[in-house]
C-alpha positions in Angstrom: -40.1 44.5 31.6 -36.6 45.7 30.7 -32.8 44.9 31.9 -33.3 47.7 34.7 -35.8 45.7 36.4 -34.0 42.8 36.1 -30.5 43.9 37.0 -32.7 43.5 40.4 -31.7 40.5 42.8 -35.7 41.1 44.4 -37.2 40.8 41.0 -35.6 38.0 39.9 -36.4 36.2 43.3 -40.2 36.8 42.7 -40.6 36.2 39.0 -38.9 32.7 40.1 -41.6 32.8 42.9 -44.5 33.7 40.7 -43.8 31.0 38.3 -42.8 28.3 40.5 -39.4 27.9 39.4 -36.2 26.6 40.7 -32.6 27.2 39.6 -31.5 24.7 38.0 -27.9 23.3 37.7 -27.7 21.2 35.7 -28.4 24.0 33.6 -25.9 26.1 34.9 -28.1 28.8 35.8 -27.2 32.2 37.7 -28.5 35.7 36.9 -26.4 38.4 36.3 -27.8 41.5 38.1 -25.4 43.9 38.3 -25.7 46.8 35.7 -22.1 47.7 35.5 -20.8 44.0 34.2 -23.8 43.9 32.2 -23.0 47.3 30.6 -19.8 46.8 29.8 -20.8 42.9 28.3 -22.6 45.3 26.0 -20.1 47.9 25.1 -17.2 45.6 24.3 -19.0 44.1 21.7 -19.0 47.1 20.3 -23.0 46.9 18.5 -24.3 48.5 15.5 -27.6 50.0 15.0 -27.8 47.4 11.4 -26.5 44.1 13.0 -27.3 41.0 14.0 -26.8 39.4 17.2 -26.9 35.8 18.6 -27.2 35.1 22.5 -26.8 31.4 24.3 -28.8 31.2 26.9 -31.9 33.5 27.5 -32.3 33.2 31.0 -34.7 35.7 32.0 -33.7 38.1 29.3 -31.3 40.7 31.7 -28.7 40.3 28.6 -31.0 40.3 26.2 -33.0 43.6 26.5 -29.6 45.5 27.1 -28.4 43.8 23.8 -31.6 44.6 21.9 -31.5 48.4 22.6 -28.5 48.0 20.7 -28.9 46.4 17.1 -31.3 46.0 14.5 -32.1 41.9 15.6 -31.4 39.2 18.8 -31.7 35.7 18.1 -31.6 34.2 21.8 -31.5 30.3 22.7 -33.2 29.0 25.9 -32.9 25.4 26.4 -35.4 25.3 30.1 -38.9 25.4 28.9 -39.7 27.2 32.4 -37.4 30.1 31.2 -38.8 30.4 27.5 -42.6 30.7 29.2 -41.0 33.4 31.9 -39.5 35.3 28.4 -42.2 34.9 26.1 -45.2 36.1 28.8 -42.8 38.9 29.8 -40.7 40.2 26.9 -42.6 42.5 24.1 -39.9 43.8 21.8 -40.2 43.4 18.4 -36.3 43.0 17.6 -35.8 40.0 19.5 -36.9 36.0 18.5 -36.4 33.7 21.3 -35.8 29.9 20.2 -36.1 27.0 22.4 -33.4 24.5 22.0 -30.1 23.1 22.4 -27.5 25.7 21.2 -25.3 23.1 20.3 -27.7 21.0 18.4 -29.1 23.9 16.5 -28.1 25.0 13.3 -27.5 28.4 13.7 -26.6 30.2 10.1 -29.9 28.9 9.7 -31.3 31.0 12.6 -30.1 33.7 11.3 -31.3 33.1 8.0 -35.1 32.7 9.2 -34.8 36.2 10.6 -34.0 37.7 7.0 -30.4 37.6 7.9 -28.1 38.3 4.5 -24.4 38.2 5.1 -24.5 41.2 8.0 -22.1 41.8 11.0 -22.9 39.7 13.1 -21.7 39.3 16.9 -22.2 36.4 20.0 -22.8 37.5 23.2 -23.9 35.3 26.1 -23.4 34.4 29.8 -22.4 31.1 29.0 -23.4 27.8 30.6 -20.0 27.2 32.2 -20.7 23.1 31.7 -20.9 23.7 28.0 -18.3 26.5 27.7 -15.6 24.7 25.4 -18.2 22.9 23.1 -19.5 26.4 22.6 -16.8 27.9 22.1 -15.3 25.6 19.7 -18.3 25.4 17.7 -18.9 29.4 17.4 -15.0 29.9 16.2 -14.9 26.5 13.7 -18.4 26.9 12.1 -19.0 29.3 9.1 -20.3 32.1 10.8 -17.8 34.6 11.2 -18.8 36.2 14.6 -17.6 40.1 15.1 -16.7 40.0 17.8 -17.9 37.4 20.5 -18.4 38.1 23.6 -18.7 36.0 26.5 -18.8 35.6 30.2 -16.8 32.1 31.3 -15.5 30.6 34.4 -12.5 32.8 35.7 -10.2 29.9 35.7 -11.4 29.2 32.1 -10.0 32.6 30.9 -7.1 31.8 32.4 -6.5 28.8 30.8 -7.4 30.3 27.5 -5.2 33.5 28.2 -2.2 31.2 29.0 1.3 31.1 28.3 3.9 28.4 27.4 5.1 26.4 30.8 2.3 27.5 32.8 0.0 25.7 34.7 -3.1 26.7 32.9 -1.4 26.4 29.4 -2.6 23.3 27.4 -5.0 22.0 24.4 -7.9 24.9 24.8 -5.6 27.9 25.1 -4.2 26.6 21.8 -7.1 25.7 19.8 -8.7 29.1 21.2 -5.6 31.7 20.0 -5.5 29.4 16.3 -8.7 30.5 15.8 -8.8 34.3 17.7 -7.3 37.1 19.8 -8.1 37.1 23.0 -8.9 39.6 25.6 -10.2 39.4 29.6 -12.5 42.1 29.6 -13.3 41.9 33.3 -13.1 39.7 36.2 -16.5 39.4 37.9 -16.8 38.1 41.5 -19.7 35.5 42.8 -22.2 38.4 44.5 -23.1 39.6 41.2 -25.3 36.8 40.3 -28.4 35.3 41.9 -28.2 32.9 42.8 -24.3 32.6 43.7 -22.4 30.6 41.5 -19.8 28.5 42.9 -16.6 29.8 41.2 -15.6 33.4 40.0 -16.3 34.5 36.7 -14.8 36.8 33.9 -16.0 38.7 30.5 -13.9 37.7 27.8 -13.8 39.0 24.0 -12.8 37.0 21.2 -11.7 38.3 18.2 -11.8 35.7 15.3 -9.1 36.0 12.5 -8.1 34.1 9.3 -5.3 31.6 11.3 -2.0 32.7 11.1 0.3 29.3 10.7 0.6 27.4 6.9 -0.6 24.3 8.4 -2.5 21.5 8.1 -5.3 22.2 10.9 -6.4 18.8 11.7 -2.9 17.2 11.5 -1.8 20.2 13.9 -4.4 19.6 16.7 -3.8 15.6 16.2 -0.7 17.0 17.5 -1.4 19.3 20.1 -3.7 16.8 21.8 -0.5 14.3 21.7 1.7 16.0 23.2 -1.1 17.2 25.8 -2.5 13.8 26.3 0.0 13.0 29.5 1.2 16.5 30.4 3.9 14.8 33.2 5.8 13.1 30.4 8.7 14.2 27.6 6.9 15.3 24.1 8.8 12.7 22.7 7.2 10.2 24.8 3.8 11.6 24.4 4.0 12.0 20.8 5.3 8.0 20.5 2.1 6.6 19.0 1.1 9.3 17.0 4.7 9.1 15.1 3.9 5.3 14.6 0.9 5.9 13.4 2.3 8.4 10.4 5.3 6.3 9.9 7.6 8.3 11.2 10.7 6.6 13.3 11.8 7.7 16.3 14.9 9.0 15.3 13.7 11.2 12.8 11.5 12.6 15.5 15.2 13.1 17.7 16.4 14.4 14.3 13.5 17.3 14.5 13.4 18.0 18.0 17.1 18.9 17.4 15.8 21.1 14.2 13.7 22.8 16.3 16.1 23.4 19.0 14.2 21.5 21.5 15.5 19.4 24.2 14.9 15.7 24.2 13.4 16.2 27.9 11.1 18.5 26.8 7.2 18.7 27.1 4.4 20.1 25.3 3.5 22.3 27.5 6.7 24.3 27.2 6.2 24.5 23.1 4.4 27.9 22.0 1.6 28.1 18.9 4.1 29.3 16.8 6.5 25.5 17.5 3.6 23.2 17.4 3.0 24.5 13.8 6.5 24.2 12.7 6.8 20.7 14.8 3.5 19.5 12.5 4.6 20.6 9.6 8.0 18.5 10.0 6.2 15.8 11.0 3.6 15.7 8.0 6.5 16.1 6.0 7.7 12.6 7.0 4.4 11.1 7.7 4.1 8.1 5.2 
């Protein structure tokens, strides 16, 4: 069986039928079957005949055939034991290890490692279980594996908050700790009739592209702040970043006294502040932490 098959909304209906499956939410599960998103899930990560690639989320394999025509090795995680025994009785390519688990339990430079991987490019590339999107996404872009590029589709409105700007709704802790850590790209929007069966919310294709960060700071100080000044969006960053400030040693009017450095109102909130001010902000603050 290969991705054309399965890009099939009949076909997935009767292998579900023929092994007595249901869709499972809790899971998060809905089937891509549309060739065109699925192609161009594929081309954006841009795939090389000599590298590696790691997929959350087997499914029924529609991602991962497409991907395995591409590179030298797939190393796909399935956490519903129905869906591993659906892959392994169907699947018979020789590039491709399936691994049953948790993704976010599993170590996986290791998985890699097993599979004679030695340093290569490697890339993620997954339909993600939208109920386990940030935990993912956060662990792929803070672990050691430097992923190139990864790949992803995510709830619409989580693109958007990641693709966010300063004093917008959307804006707020993830679109920060995302664009520390990457670039950031919406590759394409995909609507609810592409899937089997229909998820509830729109979706979009997303590429990350990790990068050394940008800012001379102190990462977990700067996210200590971030989630401050986040923490009660409705109120002034000086209110919000109150206990933190006590907790440093740092008196309130020497956080007036840079607010004022940074040319910042004292009404202002965090949501207003870009990347580039939360660093500089931290980095003041550290400087007078006690």
């Amino acid at each position: 069986m290969d991705y054309n098959q399965l890009v099939s909304p009949r076909t997935v209906k009767a292998l579900m039928q023929q092994y007595q499956i249901r869709f499972k939410k809790r899971f998060g599960q809905n089937f891509l079957v549309d060739r065109n998103i699925l192609q161009k899930i594929v081309a954006s990560a841009g795939l090389q005949p000599d590298q590696f690639v790691l997929e959350i989320g087997t499914g029924l394999g529609t991602l991962t055939y497409a991907l395995a025509q591409k590179c030298r090795q797939v190393i796909t995680i399935e956490i519903d034991p129905d869906l591993v025994t659906v892959f392994q009785e169907n699947q018979k390519l020789d590039n491709v290890r399936l691994v049953a688990g948790d993704a976010l339990k599993l170590d996986w430079e290791q998985l890699l490692k097993d599979q004679s991987w030695n340093g290569e490019r490697v890339s993620l590339v997954a339909n993600l279980p939208y109920y386990l999107t940030s935990p993912l996404l956060i662990k792929a872009l803070e672990g050691d594996l430097i992923f190139d590029p990864i790949v992803v589709m995510v709830q619409k409105e989580v693109a958007e908050r990641i693709r966010a700007s300063p004093g917008t709704k959307d804006y707020g802790l993830l679109t920060l700790v995302i664009q520390y850590y990457a670039d950031v790209k919406i590759i394409a929007k995909v609507p609810k009739t592409v899937f089997v069966p229909p998820p509830e919310v729109e979706s979009a294709v997303i590429r990350l592209s990790p990068r050394p960060p940008l800012w001379q700071v102190e990462r977990e100080s700067l996210f200590a702040v971030i989630r401050a000044a986040f923490s009660q969006r409705r109120k002034t960053l000086k209110n919000t970043l109150h206990d933190l400030c006590q907790d440093w040693g740092v008196p309130d009017q020497q956080l007036d006294h840079i607010l004022h450095e940074l040319n910042l109102p004292p009404t202002v909130r965090g949501e207003a502040l870009s990347l580039d001010q939360f660093c500089e902000l931290a980095n003041k603050l550290l400087a007078c932490k006690k």
